[in-house]
MMTF fields as JSON, N, C-alpha, C and O atoms, coordinates in Angstrom:
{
  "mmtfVersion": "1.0.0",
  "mmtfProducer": "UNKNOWN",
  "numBonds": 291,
  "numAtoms": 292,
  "numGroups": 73,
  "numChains": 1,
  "numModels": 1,
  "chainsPerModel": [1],
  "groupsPerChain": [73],
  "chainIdList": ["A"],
  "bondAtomList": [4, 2, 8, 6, 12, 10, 16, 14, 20, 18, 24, 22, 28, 26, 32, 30, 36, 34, 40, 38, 44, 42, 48, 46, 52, 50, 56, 54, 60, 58, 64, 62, 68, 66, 72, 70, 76, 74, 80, 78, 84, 82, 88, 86, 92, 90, 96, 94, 100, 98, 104, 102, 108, 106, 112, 110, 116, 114, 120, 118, 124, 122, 128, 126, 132, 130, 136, 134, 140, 138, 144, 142, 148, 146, 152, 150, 156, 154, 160, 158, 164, 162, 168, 166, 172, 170, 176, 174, 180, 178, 184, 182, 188, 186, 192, 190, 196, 194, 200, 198, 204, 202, 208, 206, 212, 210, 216, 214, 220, 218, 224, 222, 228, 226, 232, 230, 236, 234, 240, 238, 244, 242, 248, 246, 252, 250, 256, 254, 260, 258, 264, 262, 268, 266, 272, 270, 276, 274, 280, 278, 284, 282, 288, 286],
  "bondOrderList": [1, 1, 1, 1, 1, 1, 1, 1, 1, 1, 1, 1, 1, 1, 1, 1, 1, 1, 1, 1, 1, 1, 1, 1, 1, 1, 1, 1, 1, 1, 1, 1, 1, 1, 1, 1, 1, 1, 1, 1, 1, 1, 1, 1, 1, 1, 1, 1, 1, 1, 1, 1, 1, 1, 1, 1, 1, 1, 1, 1, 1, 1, 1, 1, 1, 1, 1, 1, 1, 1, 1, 1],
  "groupList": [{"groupName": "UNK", "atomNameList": ["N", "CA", "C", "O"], "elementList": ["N", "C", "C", "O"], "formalChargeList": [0, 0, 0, 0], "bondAtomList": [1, 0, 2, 1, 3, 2], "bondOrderList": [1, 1, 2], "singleLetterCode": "X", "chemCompType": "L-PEPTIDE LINKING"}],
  "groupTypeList": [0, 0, 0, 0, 0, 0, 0, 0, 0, 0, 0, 0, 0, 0, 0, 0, 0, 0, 0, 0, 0, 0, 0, 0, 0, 0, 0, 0, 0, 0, 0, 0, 0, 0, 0, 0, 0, 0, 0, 0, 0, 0, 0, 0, 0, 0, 0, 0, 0, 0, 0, 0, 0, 0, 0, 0, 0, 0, 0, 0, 0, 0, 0, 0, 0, 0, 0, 0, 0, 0, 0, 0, 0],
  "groupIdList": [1, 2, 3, 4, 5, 6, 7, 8, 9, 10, 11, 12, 13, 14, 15, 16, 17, 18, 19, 20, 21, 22, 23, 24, 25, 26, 27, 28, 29, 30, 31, 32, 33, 34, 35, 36, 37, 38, 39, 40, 41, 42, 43, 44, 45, 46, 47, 48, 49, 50, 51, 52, 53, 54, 55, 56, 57, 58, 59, 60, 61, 62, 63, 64, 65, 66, 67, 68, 69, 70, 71, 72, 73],
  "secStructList": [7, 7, 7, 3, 3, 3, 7, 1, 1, 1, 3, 3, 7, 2, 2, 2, 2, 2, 2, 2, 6, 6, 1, 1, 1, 1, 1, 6, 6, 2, 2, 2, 2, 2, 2, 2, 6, 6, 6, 1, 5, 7, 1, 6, 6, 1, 7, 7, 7, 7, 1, 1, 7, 7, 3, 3, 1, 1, 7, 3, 3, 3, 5, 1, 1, 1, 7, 3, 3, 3, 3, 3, 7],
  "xCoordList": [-12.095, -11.095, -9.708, -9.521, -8.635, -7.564, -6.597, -6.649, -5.857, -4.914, -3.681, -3.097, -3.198, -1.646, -0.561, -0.617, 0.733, 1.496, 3.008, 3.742, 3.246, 4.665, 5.934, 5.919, 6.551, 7.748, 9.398, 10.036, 9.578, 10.991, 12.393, 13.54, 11.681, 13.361, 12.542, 11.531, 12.963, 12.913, 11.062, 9.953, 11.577, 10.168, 9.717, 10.469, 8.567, 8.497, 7.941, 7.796, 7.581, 7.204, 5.989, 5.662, 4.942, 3.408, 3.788, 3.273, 4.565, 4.206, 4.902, 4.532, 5.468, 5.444, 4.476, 4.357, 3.653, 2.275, 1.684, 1.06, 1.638, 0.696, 0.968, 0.026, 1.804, 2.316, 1.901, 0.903, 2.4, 2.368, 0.769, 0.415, 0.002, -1.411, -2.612, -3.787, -1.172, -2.132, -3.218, -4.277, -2.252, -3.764, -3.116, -3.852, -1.697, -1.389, -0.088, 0.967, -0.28, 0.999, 2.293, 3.21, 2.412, 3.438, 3.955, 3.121, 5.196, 5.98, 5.388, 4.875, 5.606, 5.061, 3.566, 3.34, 2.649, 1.232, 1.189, 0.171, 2.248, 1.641, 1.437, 0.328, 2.566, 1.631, 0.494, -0.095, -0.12, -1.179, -2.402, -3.594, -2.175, -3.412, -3.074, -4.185, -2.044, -2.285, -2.604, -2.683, -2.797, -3.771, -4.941, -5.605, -5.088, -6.577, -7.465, -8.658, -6.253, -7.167, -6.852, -6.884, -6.488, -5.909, -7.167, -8.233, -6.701, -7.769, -8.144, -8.87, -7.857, -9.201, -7.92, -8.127, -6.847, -5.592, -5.095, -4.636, -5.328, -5.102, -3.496, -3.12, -2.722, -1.668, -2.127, -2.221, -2.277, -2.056, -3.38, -3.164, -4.721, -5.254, -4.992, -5.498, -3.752, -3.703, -3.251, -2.705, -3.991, -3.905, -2.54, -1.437, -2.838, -0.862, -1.225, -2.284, -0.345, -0.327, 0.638, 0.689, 2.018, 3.591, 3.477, 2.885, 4.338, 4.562, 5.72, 5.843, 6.863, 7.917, 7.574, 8.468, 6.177, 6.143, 6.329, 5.606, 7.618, 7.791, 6.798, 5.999, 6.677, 5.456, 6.495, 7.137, 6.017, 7.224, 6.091, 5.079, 6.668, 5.657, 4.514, 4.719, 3.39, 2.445, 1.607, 0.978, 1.898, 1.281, 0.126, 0.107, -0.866, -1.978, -2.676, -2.998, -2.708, -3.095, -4.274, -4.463, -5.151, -6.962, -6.755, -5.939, -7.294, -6.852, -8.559, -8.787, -9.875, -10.724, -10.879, -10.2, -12.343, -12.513, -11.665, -11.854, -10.452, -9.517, -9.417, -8.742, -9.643, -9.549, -8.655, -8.864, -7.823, -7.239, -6.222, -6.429, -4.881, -3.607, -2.908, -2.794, -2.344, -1.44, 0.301, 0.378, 1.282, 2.487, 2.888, 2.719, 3.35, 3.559, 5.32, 5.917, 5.922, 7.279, 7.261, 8.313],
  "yCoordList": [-2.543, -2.29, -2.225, -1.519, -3.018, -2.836, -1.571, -0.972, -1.491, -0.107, -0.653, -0.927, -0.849, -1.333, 0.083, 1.227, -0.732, 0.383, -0.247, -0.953, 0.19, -0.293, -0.163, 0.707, -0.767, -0.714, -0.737, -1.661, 0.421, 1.012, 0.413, 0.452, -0.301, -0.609, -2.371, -2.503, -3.421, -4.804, -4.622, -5.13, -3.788, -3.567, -1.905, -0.95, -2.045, -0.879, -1.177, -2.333, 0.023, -0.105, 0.243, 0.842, -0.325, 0.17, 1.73, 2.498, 2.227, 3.593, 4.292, 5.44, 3.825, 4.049, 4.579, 5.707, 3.405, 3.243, 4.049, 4.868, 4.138, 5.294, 6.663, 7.277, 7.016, 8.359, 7.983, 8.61, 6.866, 7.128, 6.825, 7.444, 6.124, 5.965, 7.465, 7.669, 8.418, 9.767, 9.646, 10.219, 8.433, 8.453, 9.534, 10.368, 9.739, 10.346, 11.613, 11.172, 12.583, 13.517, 13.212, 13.21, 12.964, 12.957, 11.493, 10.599, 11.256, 9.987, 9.788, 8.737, 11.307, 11.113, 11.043, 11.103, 10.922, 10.548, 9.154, 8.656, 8.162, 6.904, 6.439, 5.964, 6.396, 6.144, 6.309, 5.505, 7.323, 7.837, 7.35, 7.166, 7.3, 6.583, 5.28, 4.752, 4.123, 2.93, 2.783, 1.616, 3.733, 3.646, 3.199, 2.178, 4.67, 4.492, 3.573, 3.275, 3.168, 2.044, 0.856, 0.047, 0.152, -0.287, -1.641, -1.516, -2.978, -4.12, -3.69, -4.474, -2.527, -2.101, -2.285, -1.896, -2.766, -2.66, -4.344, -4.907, -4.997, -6.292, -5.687, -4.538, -7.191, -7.287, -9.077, -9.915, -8.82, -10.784, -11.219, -12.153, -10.416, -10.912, -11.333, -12.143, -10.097, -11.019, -8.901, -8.041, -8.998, -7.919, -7.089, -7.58, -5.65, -5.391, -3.831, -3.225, -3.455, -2.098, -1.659, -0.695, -1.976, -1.658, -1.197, -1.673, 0.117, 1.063, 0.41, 0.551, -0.464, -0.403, -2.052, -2.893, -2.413, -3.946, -3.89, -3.414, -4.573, -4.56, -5.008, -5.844, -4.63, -4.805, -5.503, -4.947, -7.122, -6.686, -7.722, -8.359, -7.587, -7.717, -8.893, -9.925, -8.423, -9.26, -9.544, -10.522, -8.354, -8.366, -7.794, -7.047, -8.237, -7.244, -6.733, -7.287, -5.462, -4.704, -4.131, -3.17, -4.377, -3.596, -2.562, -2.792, -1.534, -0.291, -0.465, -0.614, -0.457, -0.025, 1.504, 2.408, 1.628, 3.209, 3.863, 5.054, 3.129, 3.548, 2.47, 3.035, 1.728, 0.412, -0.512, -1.212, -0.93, -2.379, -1.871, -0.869, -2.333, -1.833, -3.022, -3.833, -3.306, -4.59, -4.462, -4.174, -4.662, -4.109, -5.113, -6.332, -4.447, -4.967, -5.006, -4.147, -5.546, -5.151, -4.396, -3.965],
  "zCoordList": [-9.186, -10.212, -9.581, -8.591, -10.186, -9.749, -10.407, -11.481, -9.43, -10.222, -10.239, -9.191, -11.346, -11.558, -11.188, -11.64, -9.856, -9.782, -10.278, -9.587, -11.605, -11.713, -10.479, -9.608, -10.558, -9.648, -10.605, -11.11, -10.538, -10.815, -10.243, -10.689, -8.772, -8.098, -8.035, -8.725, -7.333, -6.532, -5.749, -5.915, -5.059, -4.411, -3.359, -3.163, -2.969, -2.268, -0.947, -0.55, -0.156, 1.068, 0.732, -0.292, 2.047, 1.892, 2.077, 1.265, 2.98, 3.705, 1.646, 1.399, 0.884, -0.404, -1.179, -1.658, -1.253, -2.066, -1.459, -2.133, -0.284, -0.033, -0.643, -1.143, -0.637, -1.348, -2.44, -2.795, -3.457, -4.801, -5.292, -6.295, -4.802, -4.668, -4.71, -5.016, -4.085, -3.626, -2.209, -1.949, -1.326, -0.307, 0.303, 0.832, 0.359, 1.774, 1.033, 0.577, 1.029, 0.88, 1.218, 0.397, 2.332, 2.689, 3.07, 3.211, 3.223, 3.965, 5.572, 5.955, 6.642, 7.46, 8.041, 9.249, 7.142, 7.606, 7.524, 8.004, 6.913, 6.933, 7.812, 8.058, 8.723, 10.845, 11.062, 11.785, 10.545, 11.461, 10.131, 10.373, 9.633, 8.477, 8.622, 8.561, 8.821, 9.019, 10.526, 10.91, 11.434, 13.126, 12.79, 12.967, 12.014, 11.265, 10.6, 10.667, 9.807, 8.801, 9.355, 8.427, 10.631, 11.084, 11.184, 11.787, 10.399, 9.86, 8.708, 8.097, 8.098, 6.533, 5.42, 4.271, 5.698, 4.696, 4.734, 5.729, 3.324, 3.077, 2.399, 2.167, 2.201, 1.177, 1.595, 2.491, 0.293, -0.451, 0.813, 1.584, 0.883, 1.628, 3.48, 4.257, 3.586, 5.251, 5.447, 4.755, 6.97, 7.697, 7.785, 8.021, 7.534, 7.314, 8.333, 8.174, 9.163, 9.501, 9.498, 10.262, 8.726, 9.278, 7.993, 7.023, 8.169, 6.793, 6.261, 5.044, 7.005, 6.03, 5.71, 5.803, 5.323, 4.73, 3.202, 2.326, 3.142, 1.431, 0.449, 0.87, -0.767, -1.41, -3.255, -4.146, -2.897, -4.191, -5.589, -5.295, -6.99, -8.283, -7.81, -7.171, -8.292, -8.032, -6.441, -6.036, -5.865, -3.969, -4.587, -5.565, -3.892, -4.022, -2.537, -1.486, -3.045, -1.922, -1.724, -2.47, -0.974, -0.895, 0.046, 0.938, 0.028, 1.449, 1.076, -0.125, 2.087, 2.305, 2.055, 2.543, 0.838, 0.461, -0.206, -0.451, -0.667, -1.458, -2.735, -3.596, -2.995, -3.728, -3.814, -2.823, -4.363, -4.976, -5.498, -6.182, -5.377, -5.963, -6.232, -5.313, -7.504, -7.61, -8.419, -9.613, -7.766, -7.847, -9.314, -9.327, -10.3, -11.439, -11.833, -11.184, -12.441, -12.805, -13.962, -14.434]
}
């Protein structure tokens, strides 16, 4: 199942989505959860570990154990 995340501005950052997703509290855990998940996090199907990779309408994003996120306008 995908989860639609509207976008308010152009675009966002993964280390974003993670907050707004609820994987991660804070801004500063996204480092240390993209170590972690480090290969288990698609965008548009290709390997991503950099928190500030922009995410803009229509990226789709898989985080392993977390599901499917797709950035909407």
């Amino acid at each position: 199942m995908q989860t639609e995340i509207k976008l308010k501005t152009p675009y966002i950052t993964l280390g974003q989505l993670l907050k707004i997703a609820d994987i991660i509290s804070s801004g500063g855990q996204a480092k240390f959860f993209l170590q972690e998940y480090a290969g288990k996090i698609l965008v548009n199907g290709q390997p991503e570990n950099r928190r500030g990779k922009k995410l803009y309408p229509d990226d789709l994003v898989e985080i392993a154990d977390f599901g499917t996120y797709i950035m909407k306008a």
